[in-house]
Backbone and ligand atoms as CSV (ligand in chain L), in Angstrom:
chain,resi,resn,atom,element,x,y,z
A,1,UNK,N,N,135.906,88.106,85.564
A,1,UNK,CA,C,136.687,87.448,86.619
A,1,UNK,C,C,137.113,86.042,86.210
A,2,UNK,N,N,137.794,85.530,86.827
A,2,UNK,CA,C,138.241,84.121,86.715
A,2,UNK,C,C,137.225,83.234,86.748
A,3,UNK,N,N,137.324,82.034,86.248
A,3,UNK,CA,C,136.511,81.135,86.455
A,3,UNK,C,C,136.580,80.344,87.957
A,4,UNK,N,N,135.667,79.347,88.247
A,4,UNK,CA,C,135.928,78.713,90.153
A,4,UNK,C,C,135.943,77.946,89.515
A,5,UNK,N,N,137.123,77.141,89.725
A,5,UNK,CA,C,136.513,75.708,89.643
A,5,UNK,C,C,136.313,74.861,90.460
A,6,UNK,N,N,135.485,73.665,90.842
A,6,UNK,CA,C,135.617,72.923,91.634
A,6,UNK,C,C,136.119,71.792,91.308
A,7,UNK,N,N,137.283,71.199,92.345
A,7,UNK,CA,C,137.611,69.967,91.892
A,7,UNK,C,C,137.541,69.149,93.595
A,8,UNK,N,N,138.227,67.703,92.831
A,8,UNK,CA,C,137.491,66.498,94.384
A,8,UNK,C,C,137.339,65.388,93.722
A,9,UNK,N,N,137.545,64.325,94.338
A,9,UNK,CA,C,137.175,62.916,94.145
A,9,UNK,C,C,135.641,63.089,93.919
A,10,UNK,N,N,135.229,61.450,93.321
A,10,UNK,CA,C,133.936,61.807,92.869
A,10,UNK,C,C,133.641,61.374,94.310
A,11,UNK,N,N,131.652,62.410,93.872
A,11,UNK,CA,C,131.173,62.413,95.346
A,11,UNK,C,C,131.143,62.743,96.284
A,12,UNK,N,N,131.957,64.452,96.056
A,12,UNK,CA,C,132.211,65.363,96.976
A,12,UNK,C,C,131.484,66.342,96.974
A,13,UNK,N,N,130.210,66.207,95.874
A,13,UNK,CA,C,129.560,67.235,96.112
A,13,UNK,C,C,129.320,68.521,94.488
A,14,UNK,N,N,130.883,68.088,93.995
A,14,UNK,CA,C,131.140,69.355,93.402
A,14,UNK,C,C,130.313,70.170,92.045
A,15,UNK,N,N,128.726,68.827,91.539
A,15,UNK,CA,C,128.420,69.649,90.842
A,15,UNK,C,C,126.954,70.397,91.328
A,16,UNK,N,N,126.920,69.641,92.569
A,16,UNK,CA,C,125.784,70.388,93.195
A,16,UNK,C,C,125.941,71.684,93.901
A,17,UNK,N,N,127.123,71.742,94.351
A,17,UNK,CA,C,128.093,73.057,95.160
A,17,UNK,C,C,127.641,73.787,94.020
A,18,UNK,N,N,128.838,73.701,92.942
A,18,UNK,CA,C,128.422,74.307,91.738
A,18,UNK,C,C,127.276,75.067,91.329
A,19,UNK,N,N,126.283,74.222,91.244
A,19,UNK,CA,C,125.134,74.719,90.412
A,19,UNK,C,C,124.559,76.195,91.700
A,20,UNK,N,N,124.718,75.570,92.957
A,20,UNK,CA,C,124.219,76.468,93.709
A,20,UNK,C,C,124.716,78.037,93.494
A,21,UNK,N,N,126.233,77.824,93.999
A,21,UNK,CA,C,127.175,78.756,93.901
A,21,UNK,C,C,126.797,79.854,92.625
A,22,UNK,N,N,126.787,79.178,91.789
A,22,UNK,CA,C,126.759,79.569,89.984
A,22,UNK,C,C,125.432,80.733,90.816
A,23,UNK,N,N,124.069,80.245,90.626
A,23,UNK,CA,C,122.902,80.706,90.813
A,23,UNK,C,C,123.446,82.158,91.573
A,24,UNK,N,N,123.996,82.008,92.892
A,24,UNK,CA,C,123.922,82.934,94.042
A,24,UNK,C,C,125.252,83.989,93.337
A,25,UNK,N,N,126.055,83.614,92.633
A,25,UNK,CA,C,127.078,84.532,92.139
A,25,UNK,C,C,126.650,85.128,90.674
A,26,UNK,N,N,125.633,84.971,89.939
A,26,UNK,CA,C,124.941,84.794,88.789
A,26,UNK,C,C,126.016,84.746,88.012
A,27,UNK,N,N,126.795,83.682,87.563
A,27,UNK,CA,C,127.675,83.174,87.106
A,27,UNK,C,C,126.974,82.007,86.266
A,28,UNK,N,N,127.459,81.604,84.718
A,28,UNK,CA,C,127.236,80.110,84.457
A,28,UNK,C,C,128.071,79.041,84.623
A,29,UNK,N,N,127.086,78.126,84.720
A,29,UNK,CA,C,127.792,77.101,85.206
A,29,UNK,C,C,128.061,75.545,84.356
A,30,UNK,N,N,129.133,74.953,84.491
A,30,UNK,CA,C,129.533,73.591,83.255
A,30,UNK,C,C,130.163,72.630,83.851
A,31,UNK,N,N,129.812,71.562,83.629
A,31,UNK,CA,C,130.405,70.450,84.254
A,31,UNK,C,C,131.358,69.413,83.067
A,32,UNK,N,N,132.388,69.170,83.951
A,32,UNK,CA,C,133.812,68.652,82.549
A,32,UNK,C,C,132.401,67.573,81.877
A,33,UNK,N,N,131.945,66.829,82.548
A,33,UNK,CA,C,131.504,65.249,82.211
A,33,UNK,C,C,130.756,65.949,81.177
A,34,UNK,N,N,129.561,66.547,81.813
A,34,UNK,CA,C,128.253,67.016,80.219
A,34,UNK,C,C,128.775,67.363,79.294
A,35,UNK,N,N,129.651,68.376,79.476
A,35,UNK,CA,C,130.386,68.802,78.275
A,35,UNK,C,C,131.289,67.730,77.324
A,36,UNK,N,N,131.702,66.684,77.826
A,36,UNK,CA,C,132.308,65.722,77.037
A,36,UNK,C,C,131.511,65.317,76.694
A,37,UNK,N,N,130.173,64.720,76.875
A,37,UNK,CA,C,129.100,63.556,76.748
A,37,UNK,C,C,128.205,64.652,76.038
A,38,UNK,N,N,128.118,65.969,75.774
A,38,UNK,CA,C,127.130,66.633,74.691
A,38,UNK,C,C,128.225,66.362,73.123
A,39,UNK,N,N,129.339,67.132,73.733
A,39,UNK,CA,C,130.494,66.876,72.467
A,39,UNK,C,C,130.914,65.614,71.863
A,40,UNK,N,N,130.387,64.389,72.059
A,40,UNK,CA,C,130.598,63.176,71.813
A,40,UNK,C,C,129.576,62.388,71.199
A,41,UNK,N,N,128.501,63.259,71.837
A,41,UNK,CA,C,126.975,62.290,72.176
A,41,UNK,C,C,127.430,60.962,72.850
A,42,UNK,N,N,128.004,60.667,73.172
A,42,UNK,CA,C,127.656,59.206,74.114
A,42,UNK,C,C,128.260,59.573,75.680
A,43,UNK,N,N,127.573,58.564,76.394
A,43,UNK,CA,C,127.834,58.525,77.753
A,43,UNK,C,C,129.687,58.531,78.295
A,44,UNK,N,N,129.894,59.104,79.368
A,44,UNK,CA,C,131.289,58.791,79.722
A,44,UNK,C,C,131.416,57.145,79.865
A,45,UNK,N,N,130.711,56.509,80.425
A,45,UNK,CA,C,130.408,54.767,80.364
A,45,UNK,C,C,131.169,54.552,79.136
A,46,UNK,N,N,129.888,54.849,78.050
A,46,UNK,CA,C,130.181,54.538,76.711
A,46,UNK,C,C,131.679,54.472,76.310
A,47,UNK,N,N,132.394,55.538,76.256
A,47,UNK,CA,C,133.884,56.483,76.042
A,47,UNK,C,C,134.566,55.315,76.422
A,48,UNK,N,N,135.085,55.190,77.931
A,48,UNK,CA,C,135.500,54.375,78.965
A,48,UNK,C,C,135.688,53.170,78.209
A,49,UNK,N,N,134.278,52.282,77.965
A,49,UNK,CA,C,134.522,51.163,77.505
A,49,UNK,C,C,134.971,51.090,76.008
A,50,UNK,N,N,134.840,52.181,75.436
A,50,UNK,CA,C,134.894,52.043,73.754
A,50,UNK,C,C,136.581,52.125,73.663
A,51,UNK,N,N,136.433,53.329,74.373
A,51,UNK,CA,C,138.275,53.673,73.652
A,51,UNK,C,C,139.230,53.760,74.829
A,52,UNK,N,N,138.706,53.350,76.269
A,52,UNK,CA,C,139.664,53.291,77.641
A,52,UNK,C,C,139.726,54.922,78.218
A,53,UNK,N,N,140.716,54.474,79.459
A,53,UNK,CA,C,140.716,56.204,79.966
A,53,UNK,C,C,141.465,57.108,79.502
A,54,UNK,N,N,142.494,56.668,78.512
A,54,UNK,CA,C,143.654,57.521,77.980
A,54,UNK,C,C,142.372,58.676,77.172
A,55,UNK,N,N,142.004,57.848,76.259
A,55,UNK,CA,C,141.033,59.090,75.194
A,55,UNK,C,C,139.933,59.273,75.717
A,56,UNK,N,N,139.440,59.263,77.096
A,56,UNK,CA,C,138.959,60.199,77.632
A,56,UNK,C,C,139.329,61.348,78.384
A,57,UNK,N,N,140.836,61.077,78.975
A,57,UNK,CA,C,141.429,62.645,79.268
A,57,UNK,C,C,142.238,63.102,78.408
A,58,UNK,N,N,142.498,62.587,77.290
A,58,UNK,CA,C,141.919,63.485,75.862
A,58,UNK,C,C,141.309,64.650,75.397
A,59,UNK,N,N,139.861,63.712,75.794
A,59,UNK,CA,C,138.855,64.409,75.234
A,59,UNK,C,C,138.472,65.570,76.667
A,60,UNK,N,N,138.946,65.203,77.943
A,60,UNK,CA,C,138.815,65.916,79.540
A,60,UNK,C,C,139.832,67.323,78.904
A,61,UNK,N,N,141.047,66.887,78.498
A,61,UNK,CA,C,142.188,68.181,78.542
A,61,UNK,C,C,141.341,69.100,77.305
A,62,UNK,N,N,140.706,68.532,76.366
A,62,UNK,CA,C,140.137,69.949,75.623
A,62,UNK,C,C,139.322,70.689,75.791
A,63,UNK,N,N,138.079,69.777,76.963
A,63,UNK,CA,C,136.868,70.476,77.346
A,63,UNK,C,C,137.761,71.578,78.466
A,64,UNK,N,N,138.674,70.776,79.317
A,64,UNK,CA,C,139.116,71.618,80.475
A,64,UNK,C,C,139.696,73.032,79.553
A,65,UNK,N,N,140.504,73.202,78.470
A,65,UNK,CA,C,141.395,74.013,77.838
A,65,UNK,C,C,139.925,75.008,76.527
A,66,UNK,N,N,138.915,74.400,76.370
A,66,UNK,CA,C,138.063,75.374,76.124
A,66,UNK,C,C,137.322,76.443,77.335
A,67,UNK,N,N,137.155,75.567,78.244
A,67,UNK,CA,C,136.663,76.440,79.302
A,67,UNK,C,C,137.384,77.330,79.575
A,68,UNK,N,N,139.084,77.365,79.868
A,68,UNK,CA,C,140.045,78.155,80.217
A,68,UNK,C,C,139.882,79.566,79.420
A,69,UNK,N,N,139.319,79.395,78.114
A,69,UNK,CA,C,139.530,80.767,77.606
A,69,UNK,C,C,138.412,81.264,77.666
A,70,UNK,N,N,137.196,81.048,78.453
A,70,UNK,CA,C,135.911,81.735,78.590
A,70,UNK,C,C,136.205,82.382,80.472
A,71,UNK,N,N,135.750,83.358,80.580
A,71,UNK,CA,C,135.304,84.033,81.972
A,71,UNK,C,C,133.600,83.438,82.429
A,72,UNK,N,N,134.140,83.904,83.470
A,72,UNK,CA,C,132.438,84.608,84.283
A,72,UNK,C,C,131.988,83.049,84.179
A,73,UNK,N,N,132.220,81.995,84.884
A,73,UNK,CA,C,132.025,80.361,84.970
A,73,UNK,C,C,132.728,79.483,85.784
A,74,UNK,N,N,131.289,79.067,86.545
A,74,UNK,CA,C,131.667,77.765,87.750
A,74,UNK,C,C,131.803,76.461,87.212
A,75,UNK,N,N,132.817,75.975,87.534
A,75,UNK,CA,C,132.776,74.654,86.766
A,75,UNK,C,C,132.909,73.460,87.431
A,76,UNK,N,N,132.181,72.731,87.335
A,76,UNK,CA,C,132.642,71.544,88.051
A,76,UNK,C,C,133.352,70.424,87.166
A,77,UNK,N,N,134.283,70.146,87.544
A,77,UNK,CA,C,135.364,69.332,86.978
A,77,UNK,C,C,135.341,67.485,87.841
A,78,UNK,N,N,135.323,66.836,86.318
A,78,UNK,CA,C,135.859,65.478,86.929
A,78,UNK,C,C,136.806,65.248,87.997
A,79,UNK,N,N,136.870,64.362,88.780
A,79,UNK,CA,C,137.236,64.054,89.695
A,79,UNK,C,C,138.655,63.751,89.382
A,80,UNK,N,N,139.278,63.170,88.233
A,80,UNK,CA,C,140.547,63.116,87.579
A,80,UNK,C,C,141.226,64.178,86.918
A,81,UNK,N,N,140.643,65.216,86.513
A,81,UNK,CA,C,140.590,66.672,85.914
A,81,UNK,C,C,142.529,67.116,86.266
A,82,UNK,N,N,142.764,66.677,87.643
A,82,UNK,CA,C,143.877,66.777,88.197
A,82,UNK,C,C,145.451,66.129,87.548
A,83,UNK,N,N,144.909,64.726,86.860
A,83,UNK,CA,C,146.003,64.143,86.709
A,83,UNK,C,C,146.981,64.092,86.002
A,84,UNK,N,N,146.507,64.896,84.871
A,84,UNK,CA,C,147.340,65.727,83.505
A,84,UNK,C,C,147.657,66.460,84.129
A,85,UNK,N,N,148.883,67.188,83.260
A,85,UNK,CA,C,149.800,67.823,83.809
A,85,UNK,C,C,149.628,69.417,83.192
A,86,UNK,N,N,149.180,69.458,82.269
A,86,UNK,CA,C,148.279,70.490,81.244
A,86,UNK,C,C,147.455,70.913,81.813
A,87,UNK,N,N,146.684,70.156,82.344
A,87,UNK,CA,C,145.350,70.438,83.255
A,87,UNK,C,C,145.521,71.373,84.152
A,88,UNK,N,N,146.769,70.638,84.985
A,88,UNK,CA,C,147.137,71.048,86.316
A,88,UNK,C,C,147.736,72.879,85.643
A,89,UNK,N,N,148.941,73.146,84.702
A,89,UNK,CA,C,148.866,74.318,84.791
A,89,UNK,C,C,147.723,75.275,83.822
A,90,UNK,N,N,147.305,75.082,83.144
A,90,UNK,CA,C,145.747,75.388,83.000
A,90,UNK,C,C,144.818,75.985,84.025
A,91,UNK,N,N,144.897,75.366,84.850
A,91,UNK,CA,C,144.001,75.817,86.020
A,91,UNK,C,C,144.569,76.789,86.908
A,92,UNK,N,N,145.917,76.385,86.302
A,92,UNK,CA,C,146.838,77.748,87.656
A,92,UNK,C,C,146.521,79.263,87.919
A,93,UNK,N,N,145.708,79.668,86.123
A,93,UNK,CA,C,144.976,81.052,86.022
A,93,UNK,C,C,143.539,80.651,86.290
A,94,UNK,N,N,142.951,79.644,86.943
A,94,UNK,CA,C,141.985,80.267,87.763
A,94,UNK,C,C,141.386,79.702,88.813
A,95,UNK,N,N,140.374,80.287,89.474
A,95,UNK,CA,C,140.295,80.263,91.148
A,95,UNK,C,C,139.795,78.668,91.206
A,96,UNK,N,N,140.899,77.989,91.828
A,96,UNK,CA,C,140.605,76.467,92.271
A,96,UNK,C,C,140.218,76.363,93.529
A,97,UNK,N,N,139.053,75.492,93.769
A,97,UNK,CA,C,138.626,75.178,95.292
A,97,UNK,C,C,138.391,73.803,94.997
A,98,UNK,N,N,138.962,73.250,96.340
A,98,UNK,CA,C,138.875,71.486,96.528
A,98,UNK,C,C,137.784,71.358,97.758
A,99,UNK,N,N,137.200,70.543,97.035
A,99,UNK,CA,C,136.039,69.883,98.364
A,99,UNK,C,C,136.639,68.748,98.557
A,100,UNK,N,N,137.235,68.834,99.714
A,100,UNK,CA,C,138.001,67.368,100.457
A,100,UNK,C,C,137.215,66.797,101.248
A,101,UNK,N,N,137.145,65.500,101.277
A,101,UNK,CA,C,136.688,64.980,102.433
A,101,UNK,C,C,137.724,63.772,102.637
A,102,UNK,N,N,137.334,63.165,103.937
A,102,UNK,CA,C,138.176,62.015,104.214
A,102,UNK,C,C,137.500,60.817,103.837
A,103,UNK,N,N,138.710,60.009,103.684
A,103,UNK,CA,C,138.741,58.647,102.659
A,103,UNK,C,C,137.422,57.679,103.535
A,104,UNK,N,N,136.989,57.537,104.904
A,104,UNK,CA,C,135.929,56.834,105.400
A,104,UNK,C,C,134.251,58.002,104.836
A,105,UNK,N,N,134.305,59.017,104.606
A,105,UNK,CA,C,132.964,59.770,104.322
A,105,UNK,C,C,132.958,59.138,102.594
A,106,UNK,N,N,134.432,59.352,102.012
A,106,UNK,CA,C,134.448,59.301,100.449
A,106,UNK,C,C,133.850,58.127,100.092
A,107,UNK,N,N,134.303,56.770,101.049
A,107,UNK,CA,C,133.860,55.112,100.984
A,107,UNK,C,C,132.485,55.206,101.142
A,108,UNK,N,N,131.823,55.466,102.113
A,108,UNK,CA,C,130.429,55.720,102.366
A,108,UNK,C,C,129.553,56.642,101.165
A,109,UNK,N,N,130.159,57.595,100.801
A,109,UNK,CA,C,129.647,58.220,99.635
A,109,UNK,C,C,129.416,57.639,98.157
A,110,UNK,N,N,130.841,57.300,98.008
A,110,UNK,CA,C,130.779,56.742,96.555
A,110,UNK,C,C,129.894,55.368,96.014
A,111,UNK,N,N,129.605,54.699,97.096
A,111,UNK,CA,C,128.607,54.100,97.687
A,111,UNK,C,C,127.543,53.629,97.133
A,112,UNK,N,N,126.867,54.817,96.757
A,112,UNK,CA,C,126.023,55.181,96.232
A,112,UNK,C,C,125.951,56.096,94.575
A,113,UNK,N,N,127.230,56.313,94.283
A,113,UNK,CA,C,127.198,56.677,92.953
A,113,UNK,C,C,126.955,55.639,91.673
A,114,UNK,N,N,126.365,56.251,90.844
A,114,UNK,CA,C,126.429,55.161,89.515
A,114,UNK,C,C,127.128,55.814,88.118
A,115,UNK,N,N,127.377,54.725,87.320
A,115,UNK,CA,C,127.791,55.849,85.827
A,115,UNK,C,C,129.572,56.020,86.771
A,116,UNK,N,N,130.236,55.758,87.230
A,116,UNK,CA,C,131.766,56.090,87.398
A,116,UNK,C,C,132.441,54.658,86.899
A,117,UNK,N,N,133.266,54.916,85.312
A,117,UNK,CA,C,133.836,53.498,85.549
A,117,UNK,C,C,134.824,53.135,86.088
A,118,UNK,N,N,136.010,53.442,86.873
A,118,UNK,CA,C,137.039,53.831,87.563
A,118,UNK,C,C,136.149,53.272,88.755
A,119,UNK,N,N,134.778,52.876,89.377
A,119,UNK,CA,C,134.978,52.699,90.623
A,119,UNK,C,C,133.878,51.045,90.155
A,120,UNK,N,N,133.840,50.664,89.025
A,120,UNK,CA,C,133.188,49.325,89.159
A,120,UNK,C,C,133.844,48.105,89.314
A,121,UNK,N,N,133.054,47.226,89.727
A,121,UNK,CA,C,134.300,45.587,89.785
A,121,UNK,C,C,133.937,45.421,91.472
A,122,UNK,N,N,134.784,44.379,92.094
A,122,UNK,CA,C,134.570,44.008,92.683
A,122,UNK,C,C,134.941,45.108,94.150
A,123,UNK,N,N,136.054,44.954,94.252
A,123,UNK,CA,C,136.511,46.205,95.277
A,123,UNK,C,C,136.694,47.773,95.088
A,124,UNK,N,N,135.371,48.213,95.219
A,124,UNK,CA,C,135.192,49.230,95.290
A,124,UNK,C,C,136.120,50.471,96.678
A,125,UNK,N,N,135.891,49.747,97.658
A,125,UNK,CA,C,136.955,50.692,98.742
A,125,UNK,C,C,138.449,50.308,98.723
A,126,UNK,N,N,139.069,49.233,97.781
A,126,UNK,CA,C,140.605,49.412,97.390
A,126,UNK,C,C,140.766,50.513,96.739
A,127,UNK,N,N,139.699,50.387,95.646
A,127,UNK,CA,C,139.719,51.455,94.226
A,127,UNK,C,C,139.963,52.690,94.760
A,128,UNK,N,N,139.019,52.921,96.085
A,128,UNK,CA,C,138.604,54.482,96.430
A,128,UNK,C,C,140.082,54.702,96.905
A,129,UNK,N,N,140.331,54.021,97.689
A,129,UNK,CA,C,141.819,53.985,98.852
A,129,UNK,C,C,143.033,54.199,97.812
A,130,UNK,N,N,143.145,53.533,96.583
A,130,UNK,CA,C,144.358,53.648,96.102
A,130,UNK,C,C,144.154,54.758,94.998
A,131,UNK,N,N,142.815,55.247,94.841
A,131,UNK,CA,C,142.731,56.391,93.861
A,131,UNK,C,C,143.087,57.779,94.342
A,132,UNK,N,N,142.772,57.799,95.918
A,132,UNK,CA,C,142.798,58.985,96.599
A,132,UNK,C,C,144.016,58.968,96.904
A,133,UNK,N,N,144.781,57.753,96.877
A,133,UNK,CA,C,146.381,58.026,98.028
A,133,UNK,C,C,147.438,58.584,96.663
A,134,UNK,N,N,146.737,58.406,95.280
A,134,UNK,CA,C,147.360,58.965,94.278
A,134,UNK,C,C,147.278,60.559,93.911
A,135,UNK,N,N,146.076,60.757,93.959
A,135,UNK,CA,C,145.641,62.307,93.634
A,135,UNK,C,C,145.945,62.996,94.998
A,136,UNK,N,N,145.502,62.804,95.770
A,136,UNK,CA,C,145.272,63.788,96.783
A,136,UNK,C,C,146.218,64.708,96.925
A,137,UNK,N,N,147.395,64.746,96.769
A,137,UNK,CA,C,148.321,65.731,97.024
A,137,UNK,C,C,148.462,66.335,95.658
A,138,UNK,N,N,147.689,65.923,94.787
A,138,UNK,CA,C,147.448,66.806,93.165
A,138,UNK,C,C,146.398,67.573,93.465
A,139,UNK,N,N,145.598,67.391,94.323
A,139,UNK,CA,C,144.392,67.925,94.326
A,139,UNK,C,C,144.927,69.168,95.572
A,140,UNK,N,N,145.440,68.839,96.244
A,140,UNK,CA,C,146.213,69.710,97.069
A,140,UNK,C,C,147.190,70.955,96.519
A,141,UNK,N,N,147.702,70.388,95.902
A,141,UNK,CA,C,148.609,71.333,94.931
A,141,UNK,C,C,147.920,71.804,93.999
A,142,UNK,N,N,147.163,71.937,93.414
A,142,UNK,CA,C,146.377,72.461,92.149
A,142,UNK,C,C,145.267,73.818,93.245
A,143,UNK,N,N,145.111,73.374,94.176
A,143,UNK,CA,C,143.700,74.207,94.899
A,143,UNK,C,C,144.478,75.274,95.194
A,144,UNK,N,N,143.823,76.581,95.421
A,144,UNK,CA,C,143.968,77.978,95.942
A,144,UNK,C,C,143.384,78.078,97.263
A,145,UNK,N,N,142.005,76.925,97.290
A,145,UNK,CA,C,141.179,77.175,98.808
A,145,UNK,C,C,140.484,75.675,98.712
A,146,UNK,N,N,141.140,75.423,99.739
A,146,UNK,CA,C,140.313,74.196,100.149
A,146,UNK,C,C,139.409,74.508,101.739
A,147,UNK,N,N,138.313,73.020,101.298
A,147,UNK,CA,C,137.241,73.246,102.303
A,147,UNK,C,C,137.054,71.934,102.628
A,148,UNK,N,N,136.782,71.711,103.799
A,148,UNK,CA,C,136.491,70.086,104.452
A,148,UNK,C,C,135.078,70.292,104.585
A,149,UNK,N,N,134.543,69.493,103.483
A,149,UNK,CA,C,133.098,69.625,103.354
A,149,UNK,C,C,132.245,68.740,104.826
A,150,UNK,N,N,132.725,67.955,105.117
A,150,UNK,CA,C,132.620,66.992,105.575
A,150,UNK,C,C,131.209,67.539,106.917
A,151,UNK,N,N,129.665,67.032,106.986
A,151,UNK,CA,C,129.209,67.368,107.697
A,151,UNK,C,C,128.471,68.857,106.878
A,152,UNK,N,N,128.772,69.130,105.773
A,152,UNK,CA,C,128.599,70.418,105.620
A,152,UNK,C,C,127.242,70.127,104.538
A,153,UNK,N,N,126.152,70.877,104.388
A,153,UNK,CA,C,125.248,70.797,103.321
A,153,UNK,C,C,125.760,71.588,102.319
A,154,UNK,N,N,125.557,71.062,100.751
A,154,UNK,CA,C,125.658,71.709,99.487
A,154,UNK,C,C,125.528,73.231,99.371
A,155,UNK,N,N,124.930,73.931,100.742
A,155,UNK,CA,C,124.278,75.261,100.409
A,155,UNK,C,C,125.772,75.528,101.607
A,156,UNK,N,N,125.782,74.966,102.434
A,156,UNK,CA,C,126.658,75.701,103.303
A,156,UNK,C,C,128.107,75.923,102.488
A,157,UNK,N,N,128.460,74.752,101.791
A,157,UNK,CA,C,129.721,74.611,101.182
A,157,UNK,C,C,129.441,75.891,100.119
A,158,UNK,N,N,128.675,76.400,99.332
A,158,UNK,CA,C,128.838,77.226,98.716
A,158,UNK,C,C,128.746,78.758,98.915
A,159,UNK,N,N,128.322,78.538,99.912
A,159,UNK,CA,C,128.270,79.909,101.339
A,159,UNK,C,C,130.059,80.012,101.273
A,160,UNK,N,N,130.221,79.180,101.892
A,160,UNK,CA,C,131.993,78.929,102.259
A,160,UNK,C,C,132.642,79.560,101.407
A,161,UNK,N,N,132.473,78.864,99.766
A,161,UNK,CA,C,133.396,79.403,99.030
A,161,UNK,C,C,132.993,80.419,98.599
A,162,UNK,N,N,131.911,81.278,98.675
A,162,UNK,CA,C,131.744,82.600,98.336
A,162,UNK,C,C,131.915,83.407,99.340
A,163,UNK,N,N,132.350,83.148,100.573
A,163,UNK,CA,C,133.284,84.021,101.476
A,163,UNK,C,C,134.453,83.752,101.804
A,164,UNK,N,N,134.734,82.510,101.570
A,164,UNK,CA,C,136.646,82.904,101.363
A,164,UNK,C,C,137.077,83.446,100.250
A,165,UNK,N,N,135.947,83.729,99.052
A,165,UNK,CA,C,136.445,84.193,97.807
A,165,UNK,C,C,136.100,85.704,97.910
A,166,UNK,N,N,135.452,85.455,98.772
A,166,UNK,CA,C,135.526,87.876,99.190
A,166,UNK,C,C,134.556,87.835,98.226
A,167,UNK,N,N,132.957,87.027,97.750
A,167,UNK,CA,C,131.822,87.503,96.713
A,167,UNK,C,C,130.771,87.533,97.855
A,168,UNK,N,N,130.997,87.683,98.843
A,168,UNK,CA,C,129.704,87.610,99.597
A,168,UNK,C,C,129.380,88.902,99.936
L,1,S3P,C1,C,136.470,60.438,87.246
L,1,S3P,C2,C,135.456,61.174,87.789
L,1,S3P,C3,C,134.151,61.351,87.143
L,1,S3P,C4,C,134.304,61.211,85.622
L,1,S3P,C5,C,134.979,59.934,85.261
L,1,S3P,C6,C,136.368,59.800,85.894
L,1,S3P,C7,C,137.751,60.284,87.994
L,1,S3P,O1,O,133.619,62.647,87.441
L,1,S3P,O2,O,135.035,62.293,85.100
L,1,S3P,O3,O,134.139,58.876,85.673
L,1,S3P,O4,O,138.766,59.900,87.384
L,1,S3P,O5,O,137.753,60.574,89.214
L,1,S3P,P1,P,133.029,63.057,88.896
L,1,S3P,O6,O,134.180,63.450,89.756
L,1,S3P,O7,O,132.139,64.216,88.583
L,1,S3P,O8,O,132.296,61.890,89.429
């Protein structure tokens, strides 16, 4: 079968959805980031500051374009995964689900993330506000099934997408 992928701003959940999902569909499961940061050995941090964000979605479009030719795999994808244009039809052959939430849960969420360099510095809820008012309708257009996680636990969200995907 196709691969799922999950995509979403960071902090939506998507590699914990993932891992669940993976388990309950006995599917394996890969996340864009590990997979860059095993293939590199260094941290996405590291990347970021060494060589900027260009040659890290670079190095994002090959992990995304190796996965493409493997089956039977949940993937959770960077939160930017969207913004190439390669990416975007890449993914068109397989099953995309967006965990959306709204931009006041995303502020409160991201919050608490560490390791994202795209959200360090001083204003963190401009960053979030002007990152989301860019993607979001990429992330919209790229998905097959979206879900408003919002309120929802990691187990419920993957309940969700294994019954709008007809695996339940
Ligand atoms: C990014 C999201 C991160 C990671 C990198 C850039 C983005 O992944 O790929 O820091 O551009 O939104 P998560 O969405 O898993 O946090």
């Amino acid at each position: 079968m196709d691969n799922i992928v999950l995509i979403g701003f960071m902090g939506s959940g998507k590699s914990t959805v993932g891992k669940i999902l993976a388990d309950r569909l006995e599917l394996d499961f890969v996340d864009t980031d590990r997979m860059i940061e095993e293939r590199t050995g260094r941290s996405i941090q590291q990347i970021f500051s060494d060589e900027g964000e260009d040659r890290f979605r670079d190095l994002e479009k090959r992990v995304v374009a190796s996965i493409c030719a493997v089956a039977n795999t949940v993937v959770s994808a960077g939160g930017g995964v969207i913004l190439r244009r390669e990416n975007r039809s890449l993914l068109k052959k397989e099953t995309v689900v967006y965990l959306r939430l709204t931009e006041e849960e995303l502020l409160d969420r991201t919050a608490r993330l560490s390791g994202r360099p795209l959200l360090r510095g001083r204003d963190r809820k401009a960053r979030v506000r002007d990152l989301l008012s860019q993607r979001s309708h990429l992330y919209e257009q790229t998905a097959d099934v979206i879900i408003d996680v919002e309120k929802m636990s990691a187990s419920q969200v993957a309940d969700e997408i294994a019954e709008r995907l007809g695996k339940n």
